[in-house]
VEXDREN-2710 file (C-alpha; in Angstrom, 1 decimal):
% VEXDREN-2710
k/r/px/py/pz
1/UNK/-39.1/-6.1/28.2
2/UNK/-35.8/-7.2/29.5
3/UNK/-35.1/-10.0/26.6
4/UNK/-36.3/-6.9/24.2
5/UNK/-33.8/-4.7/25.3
6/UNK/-31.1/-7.5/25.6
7/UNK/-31.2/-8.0/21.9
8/UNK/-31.6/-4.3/21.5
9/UNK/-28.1/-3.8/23.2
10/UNK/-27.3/-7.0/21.2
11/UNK/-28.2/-5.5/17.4
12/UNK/-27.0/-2.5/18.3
13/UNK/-23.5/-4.0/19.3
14/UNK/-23.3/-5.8/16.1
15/UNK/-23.8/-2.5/14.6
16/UNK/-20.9/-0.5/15.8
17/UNK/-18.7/-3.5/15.9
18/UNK/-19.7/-3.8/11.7
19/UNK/-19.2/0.1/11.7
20/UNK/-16.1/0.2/13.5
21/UNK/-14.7/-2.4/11.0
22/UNK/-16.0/-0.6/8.2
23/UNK/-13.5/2.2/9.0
24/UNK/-9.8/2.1/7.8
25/UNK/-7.1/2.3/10.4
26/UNK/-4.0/4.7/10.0
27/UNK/-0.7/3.9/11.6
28/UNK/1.1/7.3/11.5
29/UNK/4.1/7.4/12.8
30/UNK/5.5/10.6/14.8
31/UNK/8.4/12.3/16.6
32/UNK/7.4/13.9/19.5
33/UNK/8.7/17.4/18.9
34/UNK/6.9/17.0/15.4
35/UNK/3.4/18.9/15.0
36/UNK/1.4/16.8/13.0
37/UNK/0.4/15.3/16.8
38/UNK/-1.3/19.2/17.1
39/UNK/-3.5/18.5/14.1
40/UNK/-4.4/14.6/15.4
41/UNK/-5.4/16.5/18.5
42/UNK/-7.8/18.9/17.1
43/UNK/-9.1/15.6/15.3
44/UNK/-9.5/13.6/18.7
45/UNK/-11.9/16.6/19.8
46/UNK/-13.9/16.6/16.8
47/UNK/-17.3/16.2/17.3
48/UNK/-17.7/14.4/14.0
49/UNK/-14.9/12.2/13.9
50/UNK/-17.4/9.5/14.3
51/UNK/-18.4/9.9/10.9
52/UNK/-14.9/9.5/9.3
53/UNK/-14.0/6.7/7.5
54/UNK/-11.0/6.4/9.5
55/UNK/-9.1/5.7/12.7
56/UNK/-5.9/7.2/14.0
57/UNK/-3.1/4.9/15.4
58/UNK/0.2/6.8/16.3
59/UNK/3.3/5.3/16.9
60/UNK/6.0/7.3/18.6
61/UNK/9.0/7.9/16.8
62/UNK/13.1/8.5/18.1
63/UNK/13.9/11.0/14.8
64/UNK/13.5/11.0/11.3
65/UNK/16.1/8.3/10.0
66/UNK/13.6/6.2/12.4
67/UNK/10.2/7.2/10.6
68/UNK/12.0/5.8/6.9
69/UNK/12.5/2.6/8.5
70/UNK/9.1/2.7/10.4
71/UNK/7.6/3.0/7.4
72/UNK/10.1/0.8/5.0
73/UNK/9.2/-2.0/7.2
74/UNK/5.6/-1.8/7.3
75/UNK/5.2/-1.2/10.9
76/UNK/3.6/2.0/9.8
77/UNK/1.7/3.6/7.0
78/UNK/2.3/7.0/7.3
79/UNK/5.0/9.8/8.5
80/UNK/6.0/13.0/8.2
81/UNK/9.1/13.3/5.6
82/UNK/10.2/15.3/2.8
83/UNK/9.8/14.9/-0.9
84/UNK/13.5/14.6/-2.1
85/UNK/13.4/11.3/-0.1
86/UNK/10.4/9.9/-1.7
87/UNK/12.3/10.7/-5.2
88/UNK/15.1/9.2/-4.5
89/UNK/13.3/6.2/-3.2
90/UNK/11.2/5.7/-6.4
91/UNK/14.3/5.9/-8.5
92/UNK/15.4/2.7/-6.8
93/UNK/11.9/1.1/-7.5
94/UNK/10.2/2.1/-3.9
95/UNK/6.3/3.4/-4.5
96/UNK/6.2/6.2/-2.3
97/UNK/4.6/8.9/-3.0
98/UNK/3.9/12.8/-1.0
99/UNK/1.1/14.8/0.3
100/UNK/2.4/18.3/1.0
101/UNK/2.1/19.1/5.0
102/UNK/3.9/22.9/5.5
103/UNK/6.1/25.1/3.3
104/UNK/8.0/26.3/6.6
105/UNK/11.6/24.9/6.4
106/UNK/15.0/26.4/8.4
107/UNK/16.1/29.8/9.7
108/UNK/19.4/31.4/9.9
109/UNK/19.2/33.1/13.6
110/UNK/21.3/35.4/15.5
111/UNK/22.0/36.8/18.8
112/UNK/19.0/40.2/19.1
113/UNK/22.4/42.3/19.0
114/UNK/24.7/40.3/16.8
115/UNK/26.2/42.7/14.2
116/UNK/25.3/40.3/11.5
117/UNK/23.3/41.7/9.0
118/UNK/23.4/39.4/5.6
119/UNK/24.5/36.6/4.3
120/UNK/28.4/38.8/3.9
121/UNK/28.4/39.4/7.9
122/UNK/28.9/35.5/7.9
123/UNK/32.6/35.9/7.1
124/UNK/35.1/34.9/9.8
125/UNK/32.3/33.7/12.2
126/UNK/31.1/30.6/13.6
127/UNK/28.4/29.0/12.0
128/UNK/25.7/26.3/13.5
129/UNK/24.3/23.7/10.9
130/UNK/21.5/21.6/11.9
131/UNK/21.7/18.0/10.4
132/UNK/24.8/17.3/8.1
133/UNK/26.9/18.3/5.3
134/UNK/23.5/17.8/3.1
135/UNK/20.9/19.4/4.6
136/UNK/19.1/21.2/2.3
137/UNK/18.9/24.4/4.1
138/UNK/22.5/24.4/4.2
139/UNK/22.7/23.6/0.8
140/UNK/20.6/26.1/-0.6
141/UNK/22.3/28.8/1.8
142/UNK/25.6/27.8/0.1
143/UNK/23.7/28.5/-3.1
144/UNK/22.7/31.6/-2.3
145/UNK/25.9/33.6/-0.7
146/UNK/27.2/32.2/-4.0
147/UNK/24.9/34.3/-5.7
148/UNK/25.9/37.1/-4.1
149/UNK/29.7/36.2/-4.6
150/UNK/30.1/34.6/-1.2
151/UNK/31.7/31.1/-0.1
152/UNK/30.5/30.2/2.7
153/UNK/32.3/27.1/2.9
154/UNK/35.8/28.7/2.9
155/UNK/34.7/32.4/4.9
156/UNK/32.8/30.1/7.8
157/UNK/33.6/27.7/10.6
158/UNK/31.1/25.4/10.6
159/UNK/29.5/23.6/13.1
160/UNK/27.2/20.6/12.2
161/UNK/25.2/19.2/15.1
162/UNK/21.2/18.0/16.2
163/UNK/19.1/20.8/16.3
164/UNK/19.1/21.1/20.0
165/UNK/22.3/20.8/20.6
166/UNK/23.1/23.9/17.8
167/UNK/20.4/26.0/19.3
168/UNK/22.4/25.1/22.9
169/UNK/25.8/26.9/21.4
170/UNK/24.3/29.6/20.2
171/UNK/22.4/30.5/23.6
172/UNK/25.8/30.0/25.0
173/UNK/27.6/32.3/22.6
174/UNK/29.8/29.1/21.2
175/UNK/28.5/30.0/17.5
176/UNK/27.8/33.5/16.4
177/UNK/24.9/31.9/14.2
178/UNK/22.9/29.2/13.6
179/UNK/20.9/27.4/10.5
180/UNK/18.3/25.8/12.2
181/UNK/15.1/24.2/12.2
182/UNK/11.7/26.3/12.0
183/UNK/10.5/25.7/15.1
184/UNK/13.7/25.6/17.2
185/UNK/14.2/29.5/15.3
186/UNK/10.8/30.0/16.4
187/UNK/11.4/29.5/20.0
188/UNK/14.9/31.7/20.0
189/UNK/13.1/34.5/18.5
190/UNK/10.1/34.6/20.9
191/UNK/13.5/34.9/23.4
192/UNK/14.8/38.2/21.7
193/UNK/17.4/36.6/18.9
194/UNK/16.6/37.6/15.3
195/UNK/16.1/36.1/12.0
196/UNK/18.5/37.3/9.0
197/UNK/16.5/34.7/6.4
198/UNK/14.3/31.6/6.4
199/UNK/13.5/28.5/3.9
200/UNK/11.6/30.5/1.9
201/UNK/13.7/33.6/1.5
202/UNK/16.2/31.6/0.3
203/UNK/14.7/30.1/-2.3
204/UNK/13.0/33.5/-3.4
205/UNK/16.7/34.6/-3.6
206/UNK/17.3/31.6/-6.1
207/UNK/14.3/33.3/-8.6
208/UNK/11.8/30.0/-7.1
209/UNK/8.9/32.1/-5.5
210/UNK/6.4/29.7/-5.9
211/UNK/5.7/27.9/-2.6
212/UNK/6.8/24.4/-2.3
213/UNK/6.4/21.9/0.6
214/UNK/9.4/21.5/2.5
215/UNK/7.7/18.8/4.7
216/UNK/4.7/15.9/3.6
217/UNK/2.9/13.3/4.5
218/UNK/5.0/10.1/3.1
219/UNK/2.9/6.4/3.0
220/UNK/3.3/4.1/0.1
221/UNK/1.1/4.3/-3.5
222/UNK/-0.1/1.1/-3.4
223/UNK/-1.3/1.4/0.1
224/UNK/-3.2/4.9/-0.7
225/UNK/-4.6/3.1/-3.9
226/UNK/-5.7/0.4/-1.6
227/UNK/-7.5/2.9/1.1
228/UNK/-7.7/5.6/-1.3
229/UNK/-10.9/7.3/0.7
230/UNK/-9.9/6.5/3.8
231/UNK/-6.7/8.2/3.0
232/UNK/-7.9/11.3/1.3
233/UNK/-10.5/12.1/3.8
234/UNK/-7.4/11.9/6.6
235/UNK/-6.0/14.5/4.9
236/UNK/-8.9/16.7/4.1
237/UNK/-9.6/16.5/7.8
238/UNK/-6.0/17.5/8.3
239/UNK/-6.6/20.5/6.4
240/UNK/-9.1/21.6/7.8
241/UNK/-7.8/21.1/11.3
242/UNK/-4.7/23.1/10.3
243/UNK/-6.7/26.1/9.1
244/UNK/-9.0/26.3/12.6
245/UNK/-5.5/25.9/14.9
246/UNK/-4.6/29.1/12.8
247/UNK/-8.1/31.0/13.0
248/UNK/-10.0/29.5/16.0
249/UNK/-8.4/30.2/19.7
250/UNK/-10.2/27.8/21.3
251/UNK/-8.7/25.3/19.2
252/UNK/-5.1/26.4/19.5
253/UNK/-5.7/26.2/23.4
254/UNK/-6.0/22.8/23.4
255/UNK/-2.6/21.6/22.0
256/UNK/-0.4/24.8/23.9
257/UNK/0.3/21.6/26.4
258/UNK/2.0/19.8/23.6
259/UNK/4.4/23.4/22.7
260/UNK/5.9/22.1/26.1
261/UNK/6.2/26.1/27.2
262/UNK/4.6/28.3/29.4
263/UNK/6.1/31.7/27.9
264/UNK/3.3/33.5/25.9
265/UNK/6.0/34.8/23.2
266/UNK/6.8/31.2/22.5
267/UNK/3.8/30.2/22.2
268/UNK/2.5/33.1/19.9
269/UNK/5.7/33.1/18.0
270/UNK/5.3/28.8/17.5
271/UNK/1.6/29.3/16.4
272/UNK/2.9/32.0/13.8
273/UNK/5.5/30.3/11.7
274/UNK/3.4/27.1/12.2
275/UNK/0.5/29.1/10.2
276/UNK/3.2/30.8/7.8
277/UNK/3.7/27.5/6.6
278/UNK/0.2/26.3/5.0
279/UNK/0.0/24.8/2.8
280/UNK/-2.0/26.5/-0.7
281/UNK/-2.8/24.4/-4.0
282/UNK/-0.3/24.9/-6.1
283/UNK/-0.6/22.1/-8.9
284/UNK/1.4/22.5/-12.2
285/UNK/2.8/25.7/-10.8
286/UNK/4.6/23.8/-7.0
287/UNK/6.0/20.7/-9.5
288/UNK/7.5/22.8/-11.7
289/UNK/9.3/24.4/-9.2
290/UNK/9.8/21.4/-7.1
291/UNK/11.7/20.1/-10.4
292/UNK/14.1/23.0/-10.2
293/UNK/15.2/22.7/-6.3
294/UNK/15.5/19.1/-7.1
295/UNK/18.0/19.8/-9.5
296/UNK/20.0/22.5/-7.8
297/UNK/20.1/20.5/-5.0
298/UNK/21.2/17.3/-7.2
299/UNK/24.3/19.5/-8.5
300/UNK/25.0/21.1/-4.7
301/UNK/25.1/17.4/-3.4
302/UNK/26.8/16.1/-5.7
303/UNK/24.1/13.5/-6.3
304/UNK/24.9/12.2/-2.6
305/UNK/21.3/13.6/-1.4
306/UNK/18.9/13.3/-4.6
307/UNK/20.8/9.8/-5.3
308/UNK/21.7/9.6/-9.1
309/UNK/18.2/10.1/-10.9
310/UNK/18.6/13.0/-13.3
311/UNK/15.0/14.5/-12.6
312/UNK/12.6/14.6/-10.0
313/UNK/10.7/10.9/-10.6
314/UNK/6.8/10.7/-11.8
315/UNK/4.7/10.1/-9.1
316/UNK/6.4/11.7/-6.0
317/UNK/3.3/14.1/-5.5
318/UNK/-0.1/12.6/-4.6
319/UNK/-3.0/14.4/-5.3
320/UNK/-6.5/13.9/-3.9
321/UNK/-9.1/13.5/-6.2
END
């Protein structure tokens, strides 16, 4: 009986270790303020995860600019990045390609009794930037006081900083505004400060209402050709966690450790703009107007973000199949 179950334990062993190899690992690489770690949490705690054809492998991550060169130089096969990156990338031969993660981008947030209003309340004030000269959300901002007959870069002082550090000045009444990342807005209004407009009011200003991905999963063509099931069943399984952290309560309790506050308005406000943001099929329809950002954001940069290509390059979107 013992030698029986010996080999028993043996065969079965063999099994999971063939089973285990059988299954296609995925380095993703992360920031830790980013919440594709909330999604890889629900996953962890899914009862069927044995059945994937998959493993998880994180990698933490200092900021973006370090994902790009994570991922440049192999060391891992997926991030979190945006697709006006992965164009300009395959322009210069680079096979990168995009899986659309959220559509929630920026907000321009005040002070809960600033008398700013609009975009025209902007004039004469001090202005917080996230990021640079080109970030986008600045960029398309710029776009849109210009529709309404309003330079922002003459009528505004402007500050450019990290997104902690512009969400600092404006608690401390340094700036009378700041154009920040979704969910550093999302914190400051759950503390009383107000949002005048986000990513996606902006772009409804410019006539794009179609809803495009600000943010994607980014890994490399060949490698997703390579592991194509693997891959797509990653981010199926993604999808669906998304969806139950937006409907099911007992899954959003188990990542409010990761939101890193105690303060139920922050944490209700987070989980909000976080499910504002899914993702819905858009095909045809989200290229064609991912093609016109691209090139209002090629002319507002002066080529210096979207690099010189005259169009958004074939192959930038993935789609499962």
């Amino acid at each position: 009986m013992k030698l029986k179950n010996t080999l028993l334990c043996l065969l079965l062993s063999a099994s999971c270790a063939s089973f285990a190899e059988d299954k296609t690992p995925i380095r993703i690489g992360m920031q830790a303020t980013g919440t594709s770690g909330w999604e890889l949490s629900v996953l962890e705690q899914d009862p069927e995860k044995a059945k994937q054809p998959f493993t998880v492998q994180t990698q933490q991550l200092a900021n973006a600019e370090a994902g790009k060169v994570a991922l440049q130089s192999g060391a891992v096969d997926l991030i979190i990045s945006d697709w006006i990156w992965v164009s300009r990338m395959r322009s210069t031969g680079a096979d990168f390609t995009f899986y659309p993660y959220s559509t929630t981008s920026g907000a321009l947030v005040v002070a809960g009794d600033s008398p700013i209003k609009s975009l025209a309340d902007l004039k004469g004030k001090r202005l917080g930037i996230a990021g640079g000269e080109f970030d986008k959300n600045w960029l398309l901002l710029k776009a849109l006081a210009k529709k309404q007959q309003i330079d922002l870069d003459a009528s505004v002082e402007k500050v450019f900083g990290a997104p902690p550090l512009i969400d600092e000045q404006l608690k401390l009444g340094r700036i009378d505004a700041a154009l920040n990342y979704w969910h550093f807005a999302a914190r400051l209004e759950a503390q009383g400060y107000r949002q005048i407009i986000d990513g996606k009011g902006i772009l409804q200003g410019l006539g794009i209402n179609e809803p495009v991905a600000n943010l994607g999963y980014v890994f490399k063509q060949s490698w997703a050709s390579a592991h194509k099931p693997a891959l797509n069943a990653f981010l199926k399984a993604t999808e669906t966690a998304k969806k139950q952290l937006c409907t099911q309560d007992d899954a959003w309790r188990g990542v409010i450790p990761l939101l890193k506050t105690n303060d139920q308005a922050s944490q209700d406000k987070l989980r909000q703009r976080y499910c504002d943001g899914i993702v819905q099929p858009g095909g045809e329809a989200e290229r064609q107007a991912a093609e016109r950002i691209y090139l209002l954001l090629r002319e507002l940069s002066g080529k210096q973000l979207t690099g010189a290509a005259e169009s958004l390059q074939p192959g930038t979107f993935w789609t499962l199949d």
